[in-house]
C-alpha positions, 0 to 999 in steps of 0.5 A: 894264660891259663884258668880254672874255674870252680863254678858249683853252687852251695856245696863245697866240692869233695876232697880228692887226694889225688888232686896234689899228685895232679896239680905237681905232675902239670907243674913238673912238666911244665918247668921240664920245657920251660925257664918261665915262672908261674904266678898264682893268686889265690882266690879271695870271694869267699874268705878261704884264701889262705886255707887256698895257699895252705893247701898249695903250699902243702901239695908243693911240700907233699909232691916236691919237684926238683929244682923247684921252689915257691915264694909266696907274697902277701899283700892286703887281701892278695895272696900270691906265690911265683913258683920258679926254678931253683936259679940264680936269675930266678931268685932275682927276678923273685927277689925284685917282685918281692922288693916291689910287694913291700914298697906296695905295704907302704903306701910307695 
């Protein structure tokens, strides 16, 4: 399991543009030896969660890996993306978890 953590107090870090081409670049390399997924959540301490995955979303639009794609997830306050390959065992796998996040909405 891998984190990162921003533990700065106050003040909001500046923007790095190169930021999206980094975040891509670990991705692409990743998915280049492996068939595993990668879950994440975005963080809900402060209240900019969606302005988290807003940004994600955004990168993974910006910087495109081929033969990747994101499904995002929402449930309550928790939201979350599998970034996966484009493959047909892939989108089942997502298809199942995003079956489970609505019986989740309803109360099952």
């Amino acid at each position: 399991m891998f984190n990162l953590t921003n533990i700065s107090i106050g003040a909001l870090p500046p923007l790095d543009s190169r930021v999206g081409v980094t975040v891509t670049w670990i991705l692409s390399e990743f998915f280049k030896g492996n068939d595993d997924v990668v879950i994440y959540v975005a963080d809900t301490k402060d209240g900019r969660h969606e302005k988290r995955r807003q940004r994600f979303d955004r990168w993974l639009r910006d910087y495109p890996i081929a033969g990747v794609v994101i499904d995002n997830y929402t449930y309550q306050n928790l939201l979350a993306g599998i970034i996966r390959k484009e493959t047909e065992l892939h989108k089942l796998i997502s298809d199942e978890l995003r079956m489970r996040f609505d019986k989740m909405k309803e109360g099952y």
